[in-house]
BAKOLKE-334374 format. One record per residue (C-alpha): residue number from 1; residue in one letter; y, x, z. Coordinates in nm, 2 decimals. Layout:
BEGIN
@i: NUM&aa: A&v: Y&u: X&w: Z
...
//
This chain:
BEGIN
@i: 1&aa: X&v: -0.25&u: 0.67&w: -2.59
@i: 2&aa: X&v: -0.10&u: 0.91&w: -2.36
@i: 3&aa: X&v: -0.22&u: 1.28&w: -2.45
@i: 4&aa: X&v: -0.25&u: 1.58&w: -2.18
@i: 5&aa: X&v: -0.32&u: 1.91&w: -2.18
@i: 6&aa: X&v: -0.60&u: 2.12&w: -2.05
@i: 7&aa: X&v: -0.68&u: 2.08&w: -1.73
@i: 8&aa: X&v: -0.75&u: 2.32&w: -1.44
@i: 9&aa: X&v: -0.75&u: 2.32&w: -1.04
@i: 10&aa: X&v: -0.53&u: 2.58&w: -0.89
@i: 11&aa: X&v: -0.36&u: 2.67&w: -0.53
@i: 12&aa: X&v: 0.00&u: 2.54&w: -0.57
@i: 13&aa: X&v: 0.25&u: 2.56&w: -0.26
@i: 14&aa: X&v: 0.37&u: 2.24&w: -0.12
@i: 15&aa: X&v: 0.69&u: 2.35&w: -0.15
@i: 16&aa: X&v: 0.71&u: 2.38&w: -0.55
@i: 17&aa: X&v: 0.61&u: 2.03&w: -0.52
@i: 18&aa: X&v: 0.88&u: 1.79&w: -0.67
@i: 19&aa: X&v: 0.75&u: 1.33&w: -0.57
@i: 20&aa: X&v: 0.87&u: 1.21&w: -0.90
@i: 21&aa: X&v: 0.77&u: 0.84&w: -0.79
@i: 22&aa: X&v: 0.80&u: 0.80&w: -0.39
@i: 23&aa: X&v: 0.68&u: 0.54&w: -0.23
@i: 24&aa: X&v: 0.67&u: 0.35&w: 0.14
@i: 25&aa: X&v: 0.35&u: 0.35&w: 0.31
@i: 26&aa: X&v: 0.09&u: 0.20&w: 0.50
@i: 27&aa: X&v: 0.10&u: 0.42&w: 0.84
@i: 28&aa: X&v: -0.26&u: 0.35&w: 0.95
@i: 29&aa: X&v: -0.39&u: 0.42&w: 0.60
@i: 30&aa: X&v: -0.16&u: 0.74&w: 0.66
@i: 31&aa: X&v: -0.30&u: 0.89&w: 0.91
@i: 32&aa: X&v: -0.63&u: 0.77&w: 0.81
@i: 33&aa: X&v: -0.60&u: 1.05&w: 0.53
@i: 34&aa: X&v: -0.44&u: 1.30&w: 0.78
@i: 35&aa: X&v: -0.75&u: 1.26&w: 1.03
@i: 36&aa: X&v: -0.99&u: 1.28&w: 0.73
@i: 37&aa: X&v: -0.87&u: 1.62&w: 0.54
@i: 38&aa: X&v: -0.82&u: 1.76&w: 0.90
@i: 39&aa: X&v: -1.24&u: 1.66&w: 0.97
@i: 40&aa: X&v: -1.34&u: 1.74&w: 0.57
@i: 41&aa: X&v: -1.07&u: 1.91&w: 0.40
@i: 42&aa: X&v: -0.95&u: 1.75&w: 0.06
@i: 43&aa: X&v: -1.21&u: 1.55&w: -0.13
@i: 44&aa: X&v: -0.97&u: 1.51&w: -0.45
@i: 45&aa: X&v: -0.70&u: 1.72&w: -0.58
@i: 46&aa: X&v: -0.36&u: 1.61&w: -0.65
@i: 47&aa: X&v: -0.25&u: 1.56&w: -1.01
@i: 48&aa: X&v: 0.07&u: 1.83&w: -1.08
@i: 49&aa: X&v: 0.27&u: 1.86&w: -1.39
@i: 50&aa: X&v: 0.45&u: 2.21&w: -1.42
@i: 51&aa: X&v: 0.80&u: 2.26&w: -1.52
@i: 52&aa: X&v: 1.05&u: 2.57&w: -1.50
@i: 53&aa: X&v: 1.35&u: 2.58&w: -1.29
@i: 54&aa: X&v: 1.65&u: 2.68&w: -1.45
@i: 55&aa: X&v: 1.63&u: 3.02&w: -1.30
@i: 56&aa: X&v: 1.25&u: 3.05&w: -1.50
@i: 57&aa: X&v: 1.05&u: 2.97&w: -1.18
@i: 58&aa: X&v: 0.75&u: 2.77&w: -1.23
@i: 59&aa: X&v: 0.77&u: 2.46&w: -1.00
@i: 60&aa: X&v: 0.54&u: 2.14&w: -1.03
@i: 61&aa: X&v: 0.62&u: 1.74&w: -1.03
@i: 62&aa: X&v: 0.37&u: 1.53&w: -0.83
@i: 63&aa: X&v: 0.16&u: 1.29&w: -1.10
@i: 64&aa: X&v: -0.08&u: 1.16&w: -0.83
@i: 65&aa: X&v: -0.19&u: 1.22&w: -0.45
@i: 66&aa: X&v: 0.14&u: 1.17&w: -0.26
@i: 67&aa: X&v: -0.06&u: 1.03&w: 0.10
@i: 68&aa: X&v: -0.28&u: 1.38&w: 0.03
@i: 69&aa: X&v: 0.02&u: 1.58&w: -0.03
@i: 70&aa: X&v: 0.20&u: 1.41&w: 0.32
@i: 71&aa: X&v: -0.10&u: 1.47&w: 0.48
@i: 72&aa: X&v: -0.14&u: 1.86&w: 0.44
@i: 73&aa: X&v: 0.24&u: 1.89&w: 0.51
@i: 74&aa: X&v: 0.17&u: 1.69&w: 0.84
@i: 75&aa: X&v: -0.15&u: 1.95&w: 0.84
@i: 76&aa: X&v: 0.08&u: 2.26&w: 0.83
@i: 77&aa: X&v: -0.05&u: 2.37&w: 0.52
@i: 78&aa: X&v: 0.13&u: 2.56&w: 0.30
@i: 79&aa: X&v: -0.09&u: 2.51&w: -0.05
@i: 80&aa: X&v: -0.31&u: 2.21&w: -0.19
@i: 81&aa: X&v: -0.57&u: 2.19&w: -0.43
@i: 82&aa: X&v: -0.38&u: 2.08&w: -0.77
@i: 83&aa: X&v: -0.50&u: 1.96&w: -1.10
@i: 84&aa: X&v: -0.27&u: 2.10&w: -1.33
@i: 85&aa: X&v: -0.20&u: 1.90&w: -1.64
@i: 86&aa: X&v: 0.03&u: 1.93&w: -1.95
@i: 87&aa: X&v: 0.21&u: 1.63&w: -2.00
@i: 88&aa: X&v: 0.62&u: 1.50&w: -2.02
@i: 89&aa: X&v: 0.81&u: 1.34&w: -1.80
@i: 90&aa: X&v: 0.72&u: 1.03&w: -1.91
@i: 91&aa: X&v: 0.43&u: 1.03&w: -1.93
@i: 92&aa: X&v: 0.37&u: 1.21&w: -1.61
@i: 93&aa: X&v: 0.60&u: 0.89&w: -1.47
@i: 94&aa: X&v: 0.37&u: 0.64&w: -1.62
@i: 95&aa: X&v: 0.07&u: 0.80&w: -1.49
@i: 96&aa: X&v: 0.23&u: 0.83&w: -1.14
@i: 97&aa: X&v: 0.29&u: 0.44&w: -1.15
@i: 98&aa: X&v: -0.05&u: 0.34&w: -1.31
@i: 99&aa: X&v: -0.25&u: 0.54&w: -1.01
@i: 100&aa: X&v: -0.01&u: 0.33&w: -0.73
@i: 101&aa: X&v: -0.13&u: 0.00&w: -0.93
@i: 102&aa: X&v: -0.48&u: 0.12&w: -0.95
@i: 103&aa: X&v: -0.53&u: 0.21&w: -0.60
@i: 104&aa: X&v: -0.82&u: 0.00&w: -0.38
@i: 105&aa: X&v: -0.60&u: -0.18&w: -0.15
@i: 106&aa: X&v: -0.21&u: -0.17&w: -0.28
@i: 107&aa: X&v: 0.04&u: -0.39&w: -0.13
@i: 108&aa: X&v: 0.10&u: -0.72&w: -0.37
@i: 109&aa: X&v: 0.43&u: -0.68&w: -0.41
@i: 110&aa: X&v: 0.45&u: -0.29&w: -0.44
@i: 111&aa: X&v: 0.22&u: -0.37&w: -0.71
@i: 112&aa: X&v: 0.50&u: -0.61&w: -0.87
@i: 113&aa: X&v: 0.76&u: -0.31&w: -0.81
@i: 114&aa: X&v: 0.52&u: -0.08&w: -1.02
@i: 115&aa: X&v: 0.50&u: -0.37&w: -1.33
@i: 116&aa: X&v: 0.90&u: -0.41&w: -1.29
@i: 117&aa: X&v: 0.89&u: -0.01&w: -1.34
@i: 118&aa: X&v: 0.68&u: -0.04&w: -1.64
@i: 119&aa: X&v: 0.87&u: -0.30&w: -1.77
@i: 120&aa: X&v: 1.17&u: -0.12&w: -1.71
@i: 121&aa: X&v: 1.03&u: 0.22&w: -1.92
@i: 122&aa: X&v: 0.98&u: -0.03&w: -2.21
@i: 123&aa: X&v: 0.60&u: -0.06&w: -2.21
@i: 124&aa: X&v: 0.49&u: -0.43&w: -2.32
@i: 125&aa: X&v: 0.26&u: -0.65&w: -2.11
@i: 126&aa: X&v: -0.06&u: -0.57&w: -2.31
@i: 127&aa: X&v: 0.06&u: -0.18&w: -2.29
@i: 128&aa: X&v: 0.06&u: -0.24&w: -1.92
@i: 129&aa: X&v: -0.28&u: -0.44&w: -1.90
@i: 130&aa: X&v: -0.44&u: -0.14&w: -2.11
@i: 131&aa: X&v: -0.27&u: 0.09&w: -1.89
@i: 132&aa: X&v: -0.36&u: -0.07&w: -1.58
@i: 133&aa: X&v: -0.61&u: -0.31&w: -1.59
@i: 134&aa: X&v: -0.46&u: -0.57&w: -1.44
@i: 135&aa: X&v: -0.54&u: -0.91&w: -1.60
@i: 136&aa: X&v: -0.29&u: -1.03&w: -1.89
@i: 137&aa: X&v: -0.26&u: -1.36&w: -1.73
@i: 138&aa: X&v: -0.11&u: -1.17&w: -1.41
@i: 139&aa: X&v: 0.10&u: -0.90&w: -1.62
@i: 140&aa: X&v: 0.27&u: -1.18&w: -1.87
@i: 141&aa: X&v: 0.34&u: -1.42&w: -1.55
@i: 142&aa: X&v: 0.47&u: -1.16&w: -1.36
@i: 143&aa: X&v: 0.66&u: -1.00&w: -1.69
@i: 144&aa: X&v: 0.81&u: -1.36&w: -1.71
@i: 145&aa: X&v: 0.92&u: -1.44&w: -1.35
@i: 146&aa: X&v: 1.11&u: -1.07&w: -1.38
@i: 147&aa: X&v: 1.28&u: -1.16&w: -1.68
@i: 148&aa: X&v: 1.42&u: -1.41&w: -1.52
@i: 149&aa: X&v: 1.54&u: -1.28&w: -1.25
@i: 150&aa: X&v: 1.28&u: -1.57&w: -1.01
@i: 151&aa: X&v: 1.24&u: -1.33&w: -0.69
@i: 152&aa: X&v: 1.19&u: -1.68&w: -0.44
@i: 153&aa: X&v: 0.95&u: -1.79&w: -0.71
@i: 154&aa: X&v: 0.78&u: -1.39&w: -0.74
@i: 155&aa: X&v: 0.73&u: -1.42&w: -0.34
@i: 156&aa: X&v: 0.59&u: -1.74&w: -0.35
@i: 157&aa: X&v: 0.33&u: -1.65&w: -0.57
@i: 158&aa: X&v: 0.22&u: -1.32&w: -0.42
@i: 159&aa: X&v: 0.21&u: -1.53&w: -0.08
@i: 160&aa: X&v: -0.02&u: -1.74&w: -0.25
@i: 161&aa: X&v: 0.23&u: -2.06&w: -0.25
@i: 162&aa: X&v: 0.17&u: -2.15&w: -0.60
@i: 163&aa: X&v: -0.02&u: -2.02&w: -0.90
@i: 164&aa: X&v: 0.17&u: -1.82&w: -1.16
@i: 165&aa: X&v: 0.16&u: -2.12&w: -1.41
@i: 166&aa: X&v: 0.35&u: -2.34&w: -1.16
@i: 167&aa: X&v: 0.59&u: -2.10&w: -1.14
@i: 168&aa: X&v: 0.65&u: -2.10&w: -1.50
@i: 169&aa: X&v: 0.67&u: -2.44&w: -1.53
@i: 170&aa: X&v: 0.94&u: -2.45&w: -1.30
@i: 171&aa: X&v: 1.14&u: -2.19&w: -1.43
@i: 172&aa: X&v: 1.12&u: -2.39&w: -1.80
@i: 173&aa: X&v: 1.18&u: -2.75&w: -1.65
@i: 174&aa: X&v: 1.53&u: -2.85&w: -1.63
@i: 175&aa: X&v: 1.71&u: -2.82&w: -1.31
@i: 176&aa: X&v: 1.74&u: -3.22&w: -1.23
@i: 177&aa: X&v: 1.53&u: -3.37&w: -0.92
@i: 178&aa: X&v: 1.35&u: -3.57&w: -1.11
@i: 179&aa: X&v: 1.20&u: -3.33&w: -1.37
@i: 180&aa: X&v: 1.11&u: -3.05&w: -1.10
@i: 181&aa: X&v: 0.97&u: -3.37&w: -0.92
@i: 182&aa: X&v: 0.76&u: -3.39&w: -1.21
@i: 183&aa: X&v: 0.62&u: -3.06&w: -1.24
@i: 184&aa: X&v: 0.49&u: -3.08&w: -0.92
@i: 185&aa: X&v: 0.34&u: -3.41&w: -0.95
@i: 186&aa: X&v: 0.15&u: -3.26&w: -1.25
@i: 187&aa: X&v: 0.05&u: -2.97&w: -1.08
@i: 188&aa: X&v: -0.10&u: -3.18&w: -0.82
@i: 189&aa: X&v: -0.29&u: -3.42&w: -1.07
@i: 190&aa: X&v: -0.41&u: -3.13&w: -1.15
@i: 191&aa: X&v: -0.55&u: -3.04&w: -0.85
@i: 192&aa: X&v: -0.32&u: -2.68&w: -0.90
@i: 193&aa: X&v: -0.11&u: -2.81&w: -0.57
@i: 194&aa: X&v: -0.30&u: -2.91&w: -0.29
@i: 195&aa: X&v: -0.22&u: -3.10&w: 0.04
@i: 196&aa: X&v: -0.01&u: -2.87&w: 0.25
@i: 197&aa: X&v: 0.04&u: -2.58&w: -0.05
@i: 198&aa: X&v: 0.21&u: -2.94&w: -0.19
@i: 199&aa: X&v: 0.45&u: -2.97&w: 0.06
@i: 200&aa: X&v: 0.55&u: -2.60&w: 0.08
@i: 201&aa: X&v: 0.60&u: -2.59&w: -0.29
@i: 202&aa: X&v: 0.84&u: -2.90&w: -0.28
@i: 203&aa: X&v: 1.03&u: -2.69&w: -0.02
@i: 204&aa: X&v: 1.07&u: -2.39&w: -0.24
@i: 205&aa: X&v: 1.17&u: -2.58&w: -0.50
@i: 206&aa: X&v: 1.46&u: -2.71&w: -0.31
@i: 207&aa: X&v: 1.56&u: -2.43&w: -0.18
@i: 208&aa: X&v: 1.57&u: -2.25&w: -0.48
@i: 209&aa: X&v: 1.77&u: -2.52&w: -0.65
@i: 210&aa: X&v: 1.96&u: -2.48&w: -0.32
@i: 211&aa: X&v: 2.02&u: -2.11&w: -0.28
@i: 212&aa: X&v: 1.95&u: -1.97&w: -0.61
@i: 213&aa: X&v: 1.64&u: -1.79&w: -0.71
@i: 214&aa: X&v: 1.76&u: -1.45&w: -0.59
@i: 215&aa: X&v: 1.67&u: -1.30&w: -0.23
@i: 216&aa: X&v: 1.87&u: -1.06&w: -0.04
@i: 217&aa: X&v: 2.12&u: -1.01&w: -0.30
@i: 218&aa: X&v: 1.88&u: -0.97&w: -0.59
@i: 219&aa: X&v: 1.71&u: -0.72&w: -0.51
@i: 220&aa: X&v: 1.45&u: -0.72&w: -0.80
@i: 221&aa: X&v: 1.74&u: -0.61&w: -1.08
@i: 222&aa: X&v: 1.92&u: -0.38&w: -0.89
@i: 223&aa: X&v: 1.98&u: -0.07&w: -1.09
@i: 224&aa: X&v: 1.83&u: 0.13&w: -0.80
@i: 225&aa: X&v: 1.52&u: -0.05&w: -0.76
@i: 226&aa: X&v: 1.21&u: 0.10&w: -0.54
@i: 227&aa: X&v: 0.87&u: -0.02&w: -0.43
@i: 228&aa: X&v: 1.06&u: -0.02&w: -0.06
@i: 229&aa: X&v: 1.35&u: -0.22&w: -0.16
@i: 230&aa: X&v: 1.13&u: -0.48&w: -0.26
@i: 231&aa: X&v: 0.91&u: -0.50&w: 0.02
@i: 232&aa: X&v: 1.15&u: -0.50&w: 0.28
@i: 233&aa: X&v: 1.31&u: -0.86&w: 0.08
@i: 234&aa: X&v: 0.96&u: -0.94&w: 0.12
@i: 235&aa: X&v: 0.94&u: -0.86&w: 0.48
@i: 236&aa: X&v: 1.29&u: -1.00&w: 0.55
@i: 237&aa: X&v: 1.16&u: -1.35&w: 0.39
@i: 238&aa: X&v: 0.86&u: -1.34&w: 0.60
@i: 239&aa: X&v: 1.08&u: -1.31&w: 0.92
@i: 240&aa: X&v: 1.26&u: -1.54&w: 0.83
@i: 241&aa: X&v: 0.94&u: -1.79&w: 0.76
@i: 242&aa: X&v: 0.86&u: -1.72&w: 1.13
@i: 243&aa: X&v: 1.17&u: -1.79&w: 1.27
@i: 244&aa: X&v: 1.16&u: -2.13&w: 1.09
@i: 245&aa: X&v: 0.78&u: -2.17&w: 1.30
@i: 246&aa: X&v: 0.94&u: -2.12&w: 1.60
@i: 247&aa: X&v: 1.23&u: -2.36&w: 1.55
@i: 248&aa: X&v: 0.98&u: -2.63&w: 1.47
@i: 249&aa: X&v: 0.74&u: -2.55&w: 1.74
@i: 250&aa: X&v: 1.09&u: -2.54&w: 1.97
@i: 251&aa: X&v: 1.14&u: -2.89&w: 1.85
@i: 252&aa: X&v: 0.79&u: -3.01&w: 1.85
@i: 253&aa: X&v: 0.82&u: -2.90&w: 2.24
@i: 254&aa: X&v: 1.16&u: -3.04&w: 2.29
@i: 255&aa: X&v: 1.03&u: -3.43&w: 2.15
@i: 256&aa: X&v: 0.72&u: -3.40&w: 2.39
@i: 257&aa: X&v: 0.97&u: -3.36&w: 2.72
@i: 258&aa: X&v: 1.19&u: -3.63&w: 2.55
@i: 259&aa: X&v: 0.92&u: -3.84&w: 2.52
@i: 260&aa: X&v: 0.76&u: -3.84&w: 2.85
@i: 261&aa: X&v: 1.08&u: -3.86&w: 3.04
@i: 262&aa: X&v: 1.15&u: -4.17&w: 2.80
@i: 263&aa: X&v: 0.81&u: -4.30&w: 2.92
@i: 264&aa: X&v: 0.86&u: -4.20&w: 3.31
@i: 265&aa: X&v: 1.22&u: -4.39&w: 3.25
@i: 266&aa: X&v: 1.04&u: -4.70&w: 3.12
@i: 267&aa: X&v: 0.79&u: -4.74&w: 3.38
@i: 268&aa: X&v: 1.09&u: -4.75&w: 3.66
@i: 269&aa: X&v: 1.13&u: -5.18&w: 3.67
@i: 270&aa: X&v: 1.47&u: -5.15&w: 3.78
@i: 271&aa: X&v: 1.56&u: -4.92&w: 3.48
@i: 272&aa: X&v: 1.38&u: -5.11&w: 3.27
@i: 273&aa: X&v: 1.60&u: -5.43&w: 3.38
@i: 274&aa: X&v: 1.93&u: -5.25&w: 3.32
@i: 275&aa: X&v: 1.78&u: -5.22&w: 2.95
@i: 276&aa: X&v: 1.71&u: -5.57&w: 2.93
@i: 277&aa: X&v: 2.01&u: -5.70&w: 3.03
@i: 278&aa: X&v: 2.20&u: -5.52&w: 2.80
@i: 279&aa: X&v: 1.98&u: -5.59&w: 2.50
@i: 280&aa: X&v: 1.83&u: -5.28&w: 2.52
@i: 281&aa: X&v: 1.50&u: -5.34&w: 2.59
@i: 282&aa: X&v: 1.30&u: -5.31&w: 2.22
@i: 283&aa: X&v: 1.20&u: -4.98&w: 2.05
@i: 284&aa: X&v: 1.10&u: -4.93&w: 1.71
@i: 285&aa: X&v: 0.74&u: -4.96&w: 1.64
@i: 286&aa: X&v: 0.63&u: -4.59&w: 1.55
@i: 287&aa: X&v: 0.82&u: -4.47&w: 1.91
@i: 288&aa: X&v: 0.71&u: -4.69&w: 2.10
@i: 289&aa: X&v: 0.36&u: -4.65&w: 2.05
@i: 290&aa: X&v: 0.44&u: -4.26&w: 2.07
@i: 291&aa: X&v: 0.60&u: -4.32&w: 2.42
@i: 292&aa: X&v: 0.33&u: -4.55&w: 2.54
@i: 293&aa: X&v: 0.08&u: -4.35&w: 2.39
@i: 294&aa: X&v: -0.06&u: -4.62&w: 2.17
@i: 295&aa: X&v: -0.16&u: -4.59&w: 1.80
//
C-alpha cells in the first residue's frame, strides 16, 4: 500500500513545477478547464511532491492536475493551489498514472498506455486492478495482448471489433487458416461474433497473419513509449480505415456507371446484334439481373 506524508495546501509557483508524466490532450476538454477556473477559480488543488535541486532549492514534481496546471499557465498565473505530499518518485509516478486511468472520460487507448506503464514499473495485474479499479478481466486481457507484443489485435478490441477473449484465443491458436478459421467460427456459435463484427474480425485476422501484429513499427514496446505515441498509431490506423471506406464507396460508384452504361449498351438493337453474332450475347446470371434490374 503506497504510504504519504502529511498533507497540506500551499501557494507553489508554476515555475518550480516539474510534469513527471505528460500527457496529450483533449483540446475542447482543455479549454473547458481554462474557461472554468477563469469564471470560478480552482475547484481542486493539484497534487505536488517536493524535492531539492542540487543547489538546495526546493522545487516540486506534479503528482496530479496537469489540464489545471496548463490552464493557470494559459491564465497568466504565476502560483496554484498545491497539495503537498511526501512520497518517492515512484510512488509519486504510480499515483500520477492511476489519476490519468481514473479520470471520468479518458481516451481508451491512453488508458492502455497508462496499464503498459504499470506493467512496465513491475506492478502485477491484480496490483493494477487494486490500484486502479479497472476490472481484472480488462487488466489480465490487456496485460496479455501487451506481452505479446498484439498492437492490431489491442486496437481492435478498444474499437470494439472483438471481445478481449477473442483476442486471446487468437493469439494461442496456431497460425494455420484452418485453426484461426476455427476460432472464429466458435466465437460466432457463441454468439461472441456477430454478423458484420464477423466479417471485420475475419479481416483482422488476415491481415495480421498478413502484416504481422505490430502497427507503425511497433509502437507499443518501444523503449520510449508515451500515451501520445500510442494514440497517434491509433489515429494513423483509423485514417487509414477511412481511406479504405472511400476506396469501396469509389468502387461501389464506379460498378453503378459501369452498369448502366452496360444496360444503355444493351438496349441499342444494333449493338446488341454485333453481340449475338459473335457469341456474345449471354451474361452470367447474378449480372444480368443486376444490369436489367431484375432480382
Amino acid at each position: 500500500m503506497m504510504q504519504t506524508g502529511p498533507e497540506k495546501v500551499t501557494m507553489v509557483a508554476l515555475a518550480d513545477i516539474e510534469v513527471m508524466n505528460p500527457r496529450e490532450r483533449n483540446q475542447r476538454v482543455y479549454r473547458e478547464i481554462v474557461e472554468n477556473i477563469r469564471r470560478i477559480g480552482l475547484k481542486k488543488p493539484i497534487t505536488v511532491t517536493p524535492r531539492r535541486d542540487a543547489d538546495g532549492g526546493l522545487r516540486y514534481r506534479l503528482v496530479c492536475g496537469e489540464g489545471r496546471l496548463n490552464a493557470y499557465r494559459s491564465a497568466g498565473q504565476t502560483h496554484i493551489p498545491a497539495l503537498v505530499i511526501e512520497v518517492d518518485d515512484a510512488d509519486a509516478y504510480v499515483m500520477s498514472l492511476v489519476e490519468n486511468i481514473a479520470r471520468r472520460h479518458p481516451q481508451p487507448l491512453e488508458t492502455l498506455a497508462r496499464i503498459n506503464a504499470l506493467l512496465q514499473k513491475g506492478y502485477s495485474a491484480s496490483q493494477i486492478v487494486q490500484k486502479t479499479g479497472l476490472s481484472i478481466h480488462y487488466v489480465e486481457g490487456t496485460a496479455f495482448l501487451l506481452k505479446h507484443g498484439e498492437e492490431r489485435l489491442l486496437v481492435a478490441v478498444q474499437r470494439g471489433t472483438i471481445p478481449f477473449h477473442v483476442a486471446i484465443d487468437l493469439v494461442k491458436a496456431s497460425q494455420t487458416d484452418e485453426e484461426l478459421g476455427r476460432v472464429l467460427q466458435e466465437a460466432y456459435e457463441r454468439k461472441d461474433l456477430r454478423g458484420k463484427q464477423l466479417l471485420l474480425a475475419k479481416r483482422l485476422a488476415e491481415r495480421r497473419k498478413l502484416f504481422g501484429k505490430e502497427l507503425g513499427g511497433g509502437a507499443l514496446r518501444r523503449k520510449a513509449y508515451s500515451a501520445s505515441s500510442l494514440v497517434k498509431t491509433y489515429n494513423k490506423e483509423v485514417e487509414r480505415q477511412r481511406q479504405m471506406v472511400r476506396k469501396a464507396e469509389h468502387s461501389q460508384n464506379m460498378l453503378v456507371l459501369i452498369t448502366e452504361a452496360l444496360r444503355q449498351l444493351l438496349q441499342d438493337e444494333d449493338f446488341f446484334n454485333v453481340l449475338r453474332a459473335e457469341g456474345l450475347d449471354t451474361l452470367p446470371r447474378f449480372l444480368e439481373q443486376r444490369i436489367r434490374g431484375t432480382s
